[in-house]
Structures are given as structure tokens and as C-alpha cells.
N, C-alpha and C positions, 0 to 999 in steps of 0.2 A: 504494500500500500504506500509506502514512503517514496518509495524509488516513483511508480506512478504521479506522485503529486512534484517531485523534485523536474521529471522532464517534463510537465505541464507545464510551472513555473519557467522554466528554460526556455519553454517553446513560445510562452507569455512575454515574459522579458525582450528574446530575439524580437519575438512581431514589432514592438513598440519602437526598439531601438530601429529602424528601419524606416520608421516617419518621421525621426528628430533630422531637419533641416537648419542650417545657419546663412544666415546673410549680412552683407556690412554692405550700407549707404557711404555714400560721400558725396556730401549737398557742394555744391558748385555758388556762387554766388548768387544773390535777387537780381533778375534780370539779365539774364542768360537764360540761352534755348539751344537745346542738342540739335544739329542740324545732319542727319544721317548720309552716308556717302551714298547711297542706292534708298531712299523714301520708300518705293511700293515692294522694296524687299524685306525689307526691314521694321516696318510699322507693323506692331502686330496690334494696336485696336488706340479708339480716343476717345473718353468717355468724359464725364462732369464727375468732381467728386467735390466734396464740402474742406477737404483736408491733402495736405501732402504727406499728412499719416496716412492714410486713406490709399492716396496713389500709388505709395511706399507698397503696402500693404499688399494691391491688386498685383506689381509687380513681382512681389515675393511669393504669390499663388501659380505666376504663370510659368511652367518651368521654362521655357524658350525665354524672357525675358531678362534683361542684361543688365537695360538705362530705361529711367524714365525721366519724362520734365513736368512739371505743372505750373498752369499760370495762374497765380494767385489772384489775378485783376478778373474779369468775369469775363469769358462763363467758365470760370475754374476749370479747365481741362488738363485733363492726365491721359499722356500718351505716352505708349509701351513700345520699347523698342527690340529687336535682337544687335547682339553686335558689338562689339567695345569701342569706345572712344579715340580707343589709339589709333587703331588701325579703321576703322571703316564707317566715321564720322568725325565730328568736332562742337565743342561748346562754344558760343560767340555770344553775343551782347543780341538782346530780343531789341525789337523796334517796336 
């Protein structure tokens, strides 16, 4: 009976460690926009949120998702991006 509940517990634990994800932002200055090096390749959606928690947030759900920006002026949108900054886009001053 013991041994039973020990590799249930194992089998329990394994599952869970298996949907622990990490992620790290790095906010860029107010008033700057990622400007992506290929747009219809790389845009994966552009939505309204209330917060750039929020956007943070939809980002870190999407696994394909890299970069996002938000504009905090209205209509608050949050756009998801694939792709890195380095190489196959760039941050610049919004207008």
C-alpha cells in the first residue's frame, strides 16, 4: 500500500512540475513602439487591454510570443509579437 501511494505522489508531483513556466519582461521606455522587421509575419494578434499587466500577461499565455508593446494613450492596444529585437525588428520612438 505504501509503495502504491509513494508512485502516485511521484506521478502527482512530475505532472505539476511540467506546467511551472518563467518569464522576464524588460519594459523599454514610454513612448517607444517595436517596429517588426516582416509585420504580417510576425504579428500574432492586437487586442484593447485596460493594463500593460494585462498585455504582459496575454503575452506570457501565448507560447509563440516573444515582444509585446502597449499604448497606454487610447485605445490601449496590446500587440503580440514572434521574434527578438535583435535580430528581426527594433524599438524606436512612437509618433
Amino acid at each position: 500500500m505504501t509503495v502504491c501511494l509513494w508512485f502516485l505522489c511521484l506521478i502527482i508531483k512530475q505532472s505539476y512540475c511540467e506546467e511551472i513556466f518563467a518569464s522576464k519582461a524588460v519594459l523599454s521606455s514610454e513612448g517607444t513602439q517595436y517596429i517588426p522587421a516582416n509585420m504580417p509575419a510576425q504579428l500574432i494578434s492586437i487586442t484593447n487591454t485596460d493594463s500593460i499587466k494585462k498585455c504582459a500577461i496575454l503575452c506570457n499565455n501565448n507560447v509563440l510570443c516573444r515582444i509585446f508593446d502597449y499604448a497606454v494613450s487610447s485605445p490601449k492596444q496590446c500587440r503580440l509579437f514572434e521574434g527578438d529585437t535583435n535580430k528581426l525588428g527594433q524599438i524606436v520612438s512612437s509618433s
